[in-house]
C-alpha positions as CSV (number, residue, x, y, z in Angstrom):
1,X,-206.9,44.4,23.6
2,X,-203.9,45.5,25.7
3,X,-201.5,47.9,24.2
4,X,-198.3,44.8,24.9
5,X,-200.3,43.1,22.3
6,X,-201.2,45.7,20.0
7,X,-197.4,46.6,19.3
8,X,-196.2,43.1,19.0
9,X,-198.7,43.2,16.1
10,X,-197.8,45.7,14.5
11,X,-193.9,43.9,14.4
12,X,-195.2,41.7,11.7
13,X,-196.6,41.4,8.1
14,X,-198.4,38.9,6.1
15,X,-198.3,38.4,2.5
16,X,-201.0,37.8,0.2
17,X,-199.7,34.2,0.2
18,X,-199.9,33.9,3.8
19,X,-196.0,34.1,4.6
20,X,-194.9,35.9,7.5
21,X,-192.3,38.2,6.7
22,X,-190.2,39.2,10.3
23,X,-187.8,42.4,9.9
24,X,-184.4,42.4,11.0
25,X,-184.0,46.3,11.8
26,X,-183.7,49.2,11.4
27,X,-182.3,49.8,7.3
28,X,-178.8,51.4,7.1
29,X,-177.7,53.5,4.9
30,X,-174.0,54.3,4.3
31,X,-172.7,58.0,3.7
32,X,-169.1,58.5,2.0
33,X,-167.0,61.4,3.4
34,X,-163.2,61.9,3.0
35,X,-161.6,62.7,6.2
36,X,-159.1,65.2,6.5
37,X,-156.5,63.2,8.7
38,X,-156.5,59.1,8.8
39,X,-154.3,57.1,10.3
40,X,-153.3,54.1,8.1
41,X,-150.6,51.4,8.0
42,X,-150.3,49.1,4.6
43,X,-148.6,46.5,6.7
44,X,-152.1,46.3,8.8
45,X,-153.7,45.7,6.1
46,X,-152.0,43.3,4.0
47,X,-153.0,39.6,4.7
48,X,-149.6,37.9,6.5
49,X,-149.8,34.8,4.1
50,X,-150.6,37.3,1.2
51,X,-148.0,36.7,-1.9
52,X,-146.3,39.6,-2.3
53,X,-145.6,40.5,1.5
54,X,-144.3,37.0,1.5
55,X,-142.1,37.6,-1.3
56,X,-141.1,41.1,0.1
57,X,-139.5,38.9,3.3
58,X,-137.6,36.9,1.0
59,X,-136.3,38.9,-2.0
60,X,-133.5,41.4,-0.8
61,X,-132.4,43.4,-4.2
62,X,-130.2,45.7,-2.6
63,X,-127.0,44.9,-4.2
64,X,-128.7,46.8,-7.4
65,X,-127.4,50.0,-6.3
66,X,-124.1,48.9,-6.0
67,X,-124.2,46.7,-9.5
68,X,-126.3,49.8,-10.8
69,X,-124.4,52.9,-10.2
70,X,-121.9,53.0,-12.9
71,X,-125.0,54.0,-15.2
72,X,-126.1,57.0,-13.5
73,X,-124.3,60.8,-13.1
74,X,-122.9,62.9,-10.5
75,X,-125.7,65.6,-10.8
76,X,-129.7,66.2,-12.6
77,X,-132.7,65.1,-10.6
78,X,-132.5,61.9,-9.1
79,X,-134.3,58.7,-11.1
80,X,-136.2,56.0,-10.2
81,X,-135.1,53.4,-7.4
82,X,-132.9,50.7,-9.2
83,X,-135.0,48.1,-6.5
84,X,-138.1,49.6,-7.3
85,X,-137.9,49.2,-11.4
86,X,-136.9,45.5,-10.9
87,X,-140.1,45.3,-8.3
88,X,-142.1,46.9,-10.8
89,X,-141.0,44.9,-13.6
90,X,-141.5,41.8,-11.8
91,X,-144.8,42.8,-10.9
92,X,-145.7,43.0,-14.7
93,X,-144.8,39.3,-15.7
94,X,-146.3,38.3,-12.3
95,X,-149.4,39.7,-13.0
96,X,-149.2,38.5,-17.1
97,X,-149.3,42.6,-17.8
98,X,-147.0,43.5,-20.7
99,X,-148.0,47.3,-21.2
100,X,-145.9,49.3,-18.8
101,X,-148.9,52.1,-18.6
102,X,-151.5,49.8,-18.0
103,X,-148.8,48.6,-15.5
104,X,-149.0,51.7,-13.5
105,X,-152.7,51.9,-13.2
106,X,-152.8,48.2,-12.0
107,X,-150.4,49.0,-9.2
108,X,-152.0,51.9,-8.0
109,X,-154.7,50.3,-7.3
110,X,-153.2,47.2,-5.3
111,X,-152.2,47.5,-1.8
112,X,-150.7,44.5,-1.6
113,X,-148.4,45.6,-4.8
114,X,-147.6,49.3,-3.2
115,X,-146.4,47.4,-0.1
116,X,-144.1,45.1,-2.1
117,X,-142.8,48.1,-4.1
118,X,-142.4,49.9,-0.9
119,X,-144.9,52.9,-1.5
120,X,-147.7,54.3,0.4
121,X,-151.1,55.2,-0.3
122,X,-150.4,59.0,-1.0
123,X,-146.9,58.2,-2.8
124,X,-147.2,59.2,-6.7
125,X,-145.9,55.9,-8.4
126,X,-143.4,56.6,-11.3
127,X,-144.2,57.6,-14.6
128,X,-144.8,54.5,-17.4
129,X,-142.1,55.7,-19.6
130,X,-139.5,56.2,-16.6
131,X,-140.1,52.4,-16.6
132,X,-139.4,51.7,-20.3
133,X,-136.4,54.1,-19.9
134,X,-134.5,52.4,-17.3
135,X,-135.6,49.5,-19.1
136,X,-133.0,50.6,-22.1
137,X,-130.2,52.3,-19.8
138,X,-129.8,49.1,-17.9
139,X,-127.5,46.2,-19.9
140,X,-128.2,42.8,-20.3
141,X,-125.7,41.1,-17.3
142,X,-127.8,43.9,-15.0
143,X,-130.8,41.4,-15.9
144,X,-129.0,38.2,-16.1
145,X,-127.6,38.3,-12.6
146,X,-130.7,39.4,-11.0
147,X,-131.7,36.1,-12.2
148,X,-128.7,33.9,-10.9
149,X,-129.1,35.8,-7.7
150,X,-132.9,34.1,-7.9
151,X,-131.5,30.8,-9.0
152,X,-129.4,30.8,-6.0
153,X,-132.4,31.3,-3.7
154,X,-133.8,28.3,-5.4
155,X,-130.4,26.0,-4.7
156,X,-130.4,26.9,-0.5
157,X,-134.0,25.8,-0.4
158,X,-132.8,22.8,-2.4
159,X,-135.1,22.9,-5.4
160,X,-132.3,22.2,-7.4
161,X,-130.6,19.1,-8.0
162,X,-128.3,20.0,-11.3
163,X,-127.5,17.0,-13.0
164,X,-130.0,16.8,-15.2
165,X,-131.0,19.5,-17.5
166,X,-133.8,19.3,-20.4
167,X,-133.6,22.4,-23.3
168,X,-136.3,23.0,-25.6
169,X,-137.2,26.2,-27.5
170,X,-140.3,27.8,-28.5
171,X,-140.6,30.9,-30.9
172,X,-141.8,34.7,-29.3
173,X,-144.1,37.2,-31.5
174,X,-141.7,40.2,-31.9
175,X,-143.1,44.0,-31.4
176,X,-143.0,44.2,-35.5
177,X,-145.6,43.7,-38.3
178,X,-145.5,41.7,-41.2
179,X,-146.9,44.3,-43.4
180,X,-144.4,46.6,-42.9
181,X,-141.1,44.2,-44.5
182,X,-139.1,45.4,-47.1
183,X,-137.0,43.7,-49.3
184,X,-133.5,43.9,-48.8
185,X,-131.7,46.1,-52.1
186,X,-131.6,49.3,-53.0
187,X,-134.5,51.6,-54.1
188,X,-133.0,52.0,-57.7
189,X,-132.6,48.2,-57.7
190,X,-136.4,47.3,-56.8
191,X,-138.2,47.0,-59.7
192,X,-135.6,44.6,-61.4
193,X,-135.4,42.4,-57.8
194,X,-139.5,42.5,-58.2
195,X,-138.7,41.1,-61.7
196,X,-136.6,38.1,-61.2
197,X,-137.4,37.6,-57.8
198,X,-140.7,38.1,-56.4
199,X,-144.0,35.8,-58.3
200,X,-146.9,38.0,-57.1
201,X,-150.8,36.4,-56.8
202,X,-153.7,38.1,-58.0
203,X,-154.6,38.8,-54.2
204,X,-150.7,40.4,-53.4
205,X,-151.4,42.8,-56.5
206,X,-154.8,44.6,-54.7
207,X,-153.1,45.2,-50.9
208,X,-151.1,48.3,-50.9
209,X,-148.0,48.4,-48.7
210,X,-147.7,49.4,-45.4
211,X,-144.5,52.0,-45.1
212,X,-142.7,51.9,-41.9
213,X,-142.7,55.0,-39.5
214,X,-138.9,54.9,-39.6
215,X,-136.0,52.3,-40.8
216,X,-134.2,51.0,-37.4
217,X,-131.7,48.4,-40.0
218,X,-128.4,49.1,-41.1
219,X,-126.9,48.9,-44.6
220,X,-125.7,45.3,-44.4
221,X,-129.6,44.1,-42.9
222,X,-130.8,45.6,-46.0
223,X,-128.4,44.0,-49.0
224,X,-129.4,40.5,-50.2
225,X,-126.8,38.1,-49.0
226,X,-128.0,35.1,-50.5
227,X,-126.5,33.6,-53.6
228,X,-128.4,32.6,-56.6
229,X,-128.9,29.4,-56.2
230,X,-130.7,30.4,-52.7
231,X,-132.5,32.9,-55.1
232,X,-133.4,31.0,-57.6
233,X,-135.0,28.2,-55.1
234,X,-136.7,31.1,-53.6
235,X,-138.3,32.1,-56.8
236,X,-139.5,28.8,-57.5
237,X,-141.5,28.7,-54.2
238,X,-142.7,32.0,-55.3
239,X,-144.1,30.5,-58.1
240,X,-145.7,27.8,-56.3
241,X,-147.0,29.8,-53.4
242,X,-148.7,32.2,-56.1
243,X,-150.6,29.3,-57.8
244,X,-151.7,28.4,-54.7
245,X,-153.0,31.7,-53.2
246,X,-154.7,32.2,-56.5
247,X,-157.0,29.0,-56.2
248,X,-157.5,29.6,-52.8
249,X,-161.5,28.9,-52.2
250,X,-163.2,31.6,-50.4
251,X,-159.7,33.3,-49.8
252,X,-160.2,36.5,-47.3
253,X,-156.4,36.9,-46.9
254,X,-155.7,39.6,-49.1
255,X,-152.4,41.2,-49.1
256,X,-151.0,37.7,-48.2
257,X,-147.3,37.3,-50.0
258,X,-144.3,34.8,-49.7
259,X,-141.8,36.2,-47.7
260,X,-137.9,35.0,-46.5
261,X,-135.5,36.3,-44.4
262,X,-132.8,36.3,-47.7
263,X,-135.2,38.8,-49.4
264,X,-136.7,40.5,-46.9
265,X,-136.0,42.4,-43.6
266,X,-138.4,44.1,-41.2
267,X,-137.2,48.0,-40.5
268,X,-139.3,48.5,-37.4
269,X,-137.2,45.7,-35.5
270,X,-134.4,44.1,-37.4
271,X,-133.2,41.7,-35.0
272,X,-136.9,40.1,-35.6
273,X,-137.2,37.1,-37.6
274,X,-139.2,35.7,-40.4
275,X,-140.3,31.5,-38.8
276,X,-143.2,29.3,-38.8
277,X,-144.5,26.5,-36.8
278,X,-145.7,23.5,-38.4
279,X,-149.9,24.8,-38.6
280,X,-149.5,28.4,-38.4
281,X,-149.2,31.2,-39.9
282,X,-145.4,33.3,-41.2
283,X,-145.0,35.3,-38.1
284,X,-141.9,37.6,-36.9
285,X,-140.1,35.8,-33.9
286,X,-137.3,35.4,-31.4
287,X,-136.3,32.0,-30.4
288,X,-136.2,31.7,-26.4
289,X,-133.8,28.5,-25.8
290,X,-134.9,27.5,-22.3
291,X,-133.4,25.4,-19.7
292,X,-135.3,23.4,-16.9
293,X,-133.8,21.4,-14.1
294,X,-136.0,18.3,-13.7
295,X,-136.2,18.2,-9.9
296,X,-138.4,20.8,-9.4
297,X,-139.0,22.4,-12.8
298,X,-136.9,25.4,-11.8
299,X,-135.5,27.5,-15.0
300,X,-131.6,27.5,-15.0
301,X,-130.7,29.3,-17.8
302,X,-132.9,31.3,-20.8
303,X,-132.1,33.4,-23.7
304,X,-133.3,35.4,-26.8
305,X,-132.0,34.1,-30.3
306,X,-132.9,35.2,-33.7
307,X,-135.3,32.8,-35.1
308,X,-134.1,32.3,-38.4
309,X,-131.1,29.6,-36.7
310,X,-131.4,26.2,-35.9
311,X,-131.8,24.5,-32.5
312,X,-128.0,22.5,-33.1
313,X,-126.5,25.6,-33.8
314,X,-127.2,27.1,-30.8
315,X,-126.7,23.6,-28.0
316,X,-123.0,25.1,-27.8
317,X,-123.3,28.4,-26.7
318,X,-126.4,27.3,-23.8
319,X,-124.3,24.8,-22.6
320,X,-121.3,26.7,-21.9
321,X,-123.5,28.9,-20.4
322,X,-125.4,26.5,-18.5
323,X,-122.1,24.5,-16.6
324,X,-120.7,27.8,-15.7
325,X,-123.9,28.9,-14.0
326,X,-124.5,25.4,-12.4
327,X,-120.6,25.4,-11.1
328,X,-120.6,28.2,-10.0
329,X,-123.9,27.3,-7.8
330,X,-121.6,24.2,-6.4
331,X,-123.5,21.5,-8.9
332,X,-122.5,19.1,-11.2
333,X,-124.1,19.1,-14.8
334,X,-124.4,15.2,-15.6
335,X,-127.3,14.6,-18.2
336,X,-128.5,17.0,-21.4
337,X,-131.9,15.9,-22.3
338,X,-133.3,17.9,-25.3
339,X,-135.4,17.1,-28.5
340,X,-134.3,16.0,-32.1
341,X,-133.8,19.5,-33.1
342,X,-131.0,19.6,-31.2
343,X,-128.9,16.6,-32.6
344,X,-125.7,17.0,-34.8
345,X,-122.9,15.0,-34.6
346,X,-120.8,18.1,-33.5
347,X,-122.7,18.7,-30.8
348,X,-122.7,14.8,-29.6
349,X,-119.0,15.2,-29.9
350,X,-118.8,18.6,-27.8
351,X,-120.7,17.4,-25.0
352,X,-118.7,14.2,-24.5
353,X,-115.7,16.3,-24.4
354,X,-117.2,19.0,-21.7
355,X,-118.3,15.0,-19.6
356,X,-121.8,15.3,-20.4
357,X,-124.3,12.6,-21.1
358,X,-126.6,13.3,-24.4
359,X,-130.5,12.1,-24.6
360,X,-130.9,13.8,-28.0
361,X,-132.8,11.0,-30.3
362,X,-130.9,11.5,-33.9
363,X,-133.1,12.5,-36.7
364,X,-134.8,10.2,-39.0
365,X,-132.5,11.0,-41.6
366,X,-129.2,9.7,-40.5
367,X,-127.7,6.6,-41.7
368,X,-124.7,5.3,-40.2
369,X,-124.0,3.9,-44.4
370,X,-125.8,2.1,-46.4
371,X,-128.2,-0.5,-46.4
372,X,-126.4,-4.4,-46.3
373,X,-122.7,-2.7,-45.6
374,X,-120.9,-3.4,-42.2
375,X,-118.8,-1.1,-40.5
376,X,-115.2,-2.1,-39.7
377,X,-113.9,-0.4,-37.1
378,X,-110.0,-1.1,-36.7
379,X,-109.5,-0.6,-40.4
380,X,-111.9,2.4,-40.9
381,X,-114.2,0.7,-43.9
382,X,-117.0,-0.8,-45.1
383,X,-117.9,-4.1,-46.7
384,X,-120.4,-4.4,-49.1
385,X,-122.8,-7.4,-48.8
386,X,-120.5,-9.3,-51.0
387,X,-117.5,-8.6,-48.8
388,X,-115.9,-5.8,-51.1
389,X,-114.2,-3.7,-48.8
390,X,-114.9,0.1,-49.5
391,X,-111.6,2.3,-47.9
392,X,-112.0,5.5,-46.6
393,X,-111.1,8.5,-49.2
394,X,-111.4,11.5,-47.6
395,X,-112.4,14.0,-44.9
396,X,-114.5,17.3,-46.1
397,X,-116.6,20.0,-45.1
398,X,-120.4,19.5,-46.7
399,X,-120.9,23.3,-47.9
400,X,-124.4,22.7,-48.0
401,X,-124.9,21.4,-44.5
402,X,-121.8,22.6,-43.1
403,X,-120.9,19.2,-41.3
404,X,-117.8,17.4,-41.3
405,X,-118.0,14.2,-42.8
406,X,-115.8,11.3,-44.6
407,X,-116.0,10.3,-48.2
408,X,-115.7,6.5,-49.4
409,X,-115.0,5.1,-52.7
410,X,-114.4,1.6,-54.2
411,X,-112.9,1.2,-57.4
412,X,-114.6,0.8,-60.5
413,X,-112.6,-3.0,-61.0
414,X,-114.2,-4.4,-57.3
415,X,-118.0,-3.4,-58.8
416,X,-117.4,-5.0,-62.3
417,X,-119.0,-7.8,-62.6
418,X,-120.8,-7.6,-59.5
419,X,-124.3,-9.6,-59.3
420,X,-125.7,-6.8,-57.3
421,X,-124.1,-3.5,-60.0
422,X,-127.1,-2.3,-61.3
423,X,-129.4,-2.1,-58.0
424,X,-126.3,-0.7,-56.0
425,X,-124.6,1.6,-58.5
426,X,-127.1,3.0,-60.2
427,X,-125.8,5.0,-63.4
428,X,-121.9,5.3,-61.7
429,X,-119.6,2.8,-62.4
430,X,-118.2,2.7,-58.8
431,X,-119.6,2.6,-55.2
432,X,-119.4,6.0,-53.6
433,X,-120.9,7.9,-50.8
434,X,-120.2,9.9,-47.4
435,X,-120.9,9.4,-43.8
436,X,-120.8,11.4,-40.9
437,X,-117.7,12.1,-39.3
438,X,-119.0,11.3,-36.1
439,X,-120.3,8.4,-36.8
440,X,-119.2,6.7,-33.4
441,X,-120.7,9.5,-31.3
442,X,-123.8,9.1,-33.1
443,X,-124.1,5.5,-32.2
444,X,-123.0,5.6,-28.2
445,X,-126.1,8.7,-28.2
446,X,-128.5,6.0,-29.7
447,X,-127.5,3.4,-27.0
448,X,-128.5,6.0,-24.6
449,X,-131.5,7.2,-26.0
450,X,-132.8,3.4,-26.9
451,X,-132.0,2.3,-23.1
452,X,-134.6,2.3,-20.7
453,X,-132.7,5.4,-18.6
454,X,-133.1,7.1,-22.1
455,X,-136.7,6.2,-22.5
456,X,-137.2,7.8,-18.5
457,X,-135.3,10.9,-20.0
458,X,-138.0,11.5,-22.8
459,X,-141.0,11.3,-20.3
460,X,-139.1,14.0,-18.2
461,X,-138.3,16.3,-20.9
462,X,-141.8,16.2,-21.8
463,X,-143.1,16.7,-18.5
464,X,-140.2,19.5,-17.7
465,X,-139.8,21.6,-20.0
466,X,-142.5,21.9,-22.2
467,X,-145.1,22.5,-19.3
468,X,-143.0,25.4,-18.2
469,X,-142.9,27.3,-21.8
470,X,-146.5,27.2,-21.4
471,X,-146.8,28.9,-18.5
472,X,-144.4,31.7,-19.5
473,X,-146.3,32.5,-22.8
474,X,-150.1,32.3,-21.5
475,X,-149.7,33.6,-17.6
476,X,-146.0,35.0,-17.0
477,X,-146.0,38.0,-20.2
478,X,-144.4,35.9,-22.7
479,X,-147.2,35.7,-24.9
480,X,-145.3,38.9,-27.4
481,X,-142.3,40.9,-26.7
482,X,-143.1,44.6,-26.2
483,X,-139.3,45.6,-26.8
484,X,-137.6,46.1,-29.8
485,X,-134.1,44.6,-30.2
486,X,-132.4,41.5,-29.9
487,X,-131.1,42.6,-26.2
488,X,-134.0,44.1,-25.2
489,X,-136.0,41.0,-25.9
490,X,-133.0,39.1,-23.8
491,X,-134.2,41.1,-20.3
492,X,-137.9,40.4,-21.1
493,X,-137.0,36.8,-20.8
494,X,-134.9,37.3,-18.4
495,X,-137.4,38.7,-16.5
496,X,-140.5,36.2,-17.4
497,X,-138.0,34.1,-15.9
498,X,-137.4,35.4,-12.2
499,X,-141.0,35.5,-11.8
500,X,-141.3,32.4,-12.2
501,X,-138.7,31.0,-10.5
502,X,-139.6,33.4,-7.8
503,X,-143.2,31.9,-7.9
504,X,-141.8,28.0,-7.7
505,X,-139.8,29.4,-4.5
506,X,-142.5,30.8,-2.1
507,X,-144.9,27.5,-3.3
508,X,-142.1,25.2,-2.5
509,X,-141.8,27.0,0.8
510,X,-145.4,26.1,1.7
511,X,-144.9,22.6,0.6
512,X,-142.0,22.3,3.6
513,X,-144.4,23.2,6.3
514,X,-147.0,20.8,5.0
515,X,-145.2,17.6,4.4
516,X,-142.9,18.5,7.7
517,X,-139.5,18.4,6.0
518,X,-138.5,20.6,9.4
519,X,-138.5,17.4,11.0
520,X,-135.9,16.1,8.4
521,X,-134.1,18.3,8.3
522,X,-133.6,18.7,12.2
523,X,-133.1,14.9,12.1
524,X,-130.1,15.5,9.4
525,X,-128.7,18.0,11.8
526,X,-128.7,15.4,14.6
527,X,-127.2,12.9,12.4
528,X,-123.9,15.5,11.6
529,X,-123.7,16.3,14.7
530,X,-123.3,12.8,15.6
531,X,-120.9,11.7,12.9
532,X,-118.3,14.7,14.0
533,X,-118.7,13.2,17.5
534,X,-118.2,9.4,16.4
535,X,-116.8,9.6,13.3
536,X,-118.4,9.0,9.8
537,X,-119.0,5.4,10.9
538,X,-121.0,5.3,14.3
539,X,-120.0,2.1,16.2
540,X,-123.2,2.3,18.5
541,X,-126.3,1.4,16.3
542,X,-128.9,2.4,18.7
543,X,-127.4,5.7,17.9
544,X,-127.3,5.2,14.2
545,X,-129.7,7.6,12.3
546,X,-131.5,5.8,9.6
547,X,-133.4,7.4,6.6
């Protein structure tokens, strides 16, 4: 056999099977050795439609220093880049990362990141606790207008229209424990307070107590402030809450007690708050009040609260916020869209004054009177379904509610003899009862909410503002706070937020190139153009632009 033939033999092999197996080569084998000189460029290696070197081309934080330098001194070594904190921080909610060491390590190990941040492979990053330092040393407006500066990105690129905002809120697990609470009176008052206060289950008795490293609250956060009526209805859930615990099935949660922020206060983070959600489980909070503009979901306005208040008491405070911001960005606030915690007769009456709209459905509760009575107007009375009129009495301030409302009264000699006394008066001998003061605020609200614009508003709430809270707590670091402190907790949110405006921005940027709004907007050029020529009224129409 010639020798050609012999070696392309020997190029092949044959299974037991009969398959013929060709190799590709010769097997390579790869040997690691650090060089002692390499040239190497992050910006060579970063990917040109990667996220962060796209939003290292956008975001320009270098008015920092000057907003910044009133913090720092005249002399000591110099601190950490006020551009690269924010960067860093960022970074953190982008990448849902809430520990500032594991931080660190995640951003050594990203090119992309050290480009953004503007550090290079050899550069030492800063230390973790540098970060929670600057963290404290700047104030809250440092935070606040870092976002507006971002909201204002968001309005050039015209991702926000303005008149419409929807506000919801949505409670945030403080850094604090539930086993550590104490209650709120003096050490030589505690075993009396135990006494009349606190109903213990069989369970409570067998956890011990979990004392707090150190006590953060000040004298007044630790003094009961609540009367003794609050006390005494406090006690009686006690009671309750103990017979229930005690019957419990199966019950594994051991140490479980009744807690309220009149009795007790947490000493690890004071400005932390005792609230529930219908479902789960007595939790220490801070309420973030959230606002969402409904063209493009873009968040206009957020803030920490403690969680103990109420939605209505707190509508006054974001909206003043919330028109100065919009103004200021050159729009008009029209429409405020929120949910039935929000509704108060106040707060219907403060909004028409300030020439805003409410969708705020009232709650189920309220009554505009009673059942069968008409509402006159003109003379500011009722009549009662047998044409008794029933005056107005007098204006007061409900103590228990803290609303205003009017009081109205018939006398005794209208109801006597009435066919309908005992079903209408009861065990009182005249008709009496109280209404809201803003009754007629209350009702133009309804007509709004029971239209069919107010019926659009509710679908958009829902699909604006609620969508958004999501997204902050599971993927944007807004799952716990990792602060402590009211204000602290106010730049985490703060923060959460940028991201994610910053996030809506360069994806709204990719949507312009796609769906060729450069066209449109070079046609709107023309059009201006045209109309400072012509006038505002063109009198050619073959040169009339039409969209």
């Amino acid at each position: 056999m010639p020798v050609a033939q012999d070696r392309q033999k020997s190029c092949f092999s044959i299974l037991p099977m009969g398959r013929l197996i060709v190799p590709l080569g010769m097997q390579g084998k790869k040997e690691y050795q650090e060089k002692l000189f390499a040239q190497f460029q992050l910006s060579e290696r970063i990917p040109k439609n990667n996220f962060y070197r796209r939003l290292k081309g956008v975001l320009d934080l270098r008015f920092l220093y000057i907003l910044t330098r009133p913090y720092y001194g005249e002399s000591g070594q110099k601190s950490i880049d006020p551009v690269v904190f924010f960067k860093l921080c960022l970074v953190g909610y982008l990448e849902n990362i809430v520990s500032d060491r594991k931080l660190i390590d995640h951003c050594s190990m990203r090119l992309d990141i050290l480009y953004f941040i503007g550090y290079d492979i050899d550069e030492e990053l800063p230390w973790h606790s540098t970060i929670s330092r600057t963290r404290q040393l700047y104030p809250e407006s440092v935070f606040e207008e870092v976002f507006t500066k971002v909201l204002a990105m968001c309005v050039d690129k015209g991702m926000v229209s303005g008149h419409t905002q929807a506000i919801d809120s949505a409670p945030v697990k403080a850094n604090a424990s539930m086993d550590t609470l104490e209650l709120k009176v003096p050490e030589d008052e505690l075993d009396e307070h135990l006494r009349k206060v606190r109903a213990l289950s069989s369970m409570d008795k067998e956890a011990p107590h979990r004392k707090s490293k150190g006590d953060k609250s000040d004298k007044g956060q630790r003094s009961v402030t609540a009367n003794d009526k609050e006390l005494s209805a406090i006690k009686g859930r006690n009671k309750k809450w103990a017979k229930d615990q005690d019957k419990r099935p199966g019950a594994g949660n051991k140490g479980a007690k009744y807690t309220s922020n009149k009795t007790h206060y947490s000493p690890t983070d004071p400005d932390a708050r005792i609230s529930v959600k219908p479902g789960k489980a007595r939790k220490l909070n801070y309420l973030s009040q959230l606002s969402v503009d409904t063209a493009h979901h873009v968040i206009t306005d957020i803030r920490a609260y403690h969680a103990d208040g109420k939605d209505n008491q707190q509508l006054q405070d974001i909206v003043q916020r919330l028109q100065r911001r919009l103004w200021q960005q050159g729009l008009v606030f029209e429409n405020c869209v929120a949910d039935t915690g929000y509704s108060s007769g106040e707060n219907y009456a403060f909004l028409e004054q300030r020439g805003l709209k409410s969708f705020i459905p009232p709650h189920g509760t309220y009554k505009g009177g009673p059942d069968g009575f008409t509402y006159i107007k003109e003379h500011d009375h009722y009549l009662c379904p047998q044409g008794k009129v029933i005056p107005l009495k007098k204006v007061f301030l409900d103590h228990r509610t803290k609303t205003k409302k009017k009081a109205y009264r018939a006398s005794s000699k209208i109801c006597k003899g009435c066919p309908l006394r005992e079903s209408c008066l009861g065990k009182v001998n005249e008709k009496q009862f109280s209404v809201t003061y803003y009754r007629e605020e209350y009702q133009r609200n309804i007509a709004r909410v029971e239209s069919p614009q107010g019926k659009y508003m509710k679908g958009k709430r829902q699909s604006t503002v609620e969508p958004v809270f999501g997204t902050l707590t599971q993927f944007m670091g807004m799952r716990k706070i990792n602060t402590i402190g009211i204000k602290q907790a106010n730049k985490a949110m703060h923060l959460s937020a940028i991201a994610y405006n910053l996030k809506k921005l360069l994806k709204f940027d990719q949507k312009l190139v796609q769906s060729g709004m450069g066209t449109l907007a070079f046609a709107t050029w023309v059009k201006s153009v045209l109309e400072f020529l012509l006038g505002p009224s063109p009198k050619h129409p073959k040169l009339a632009l039409h969209f």
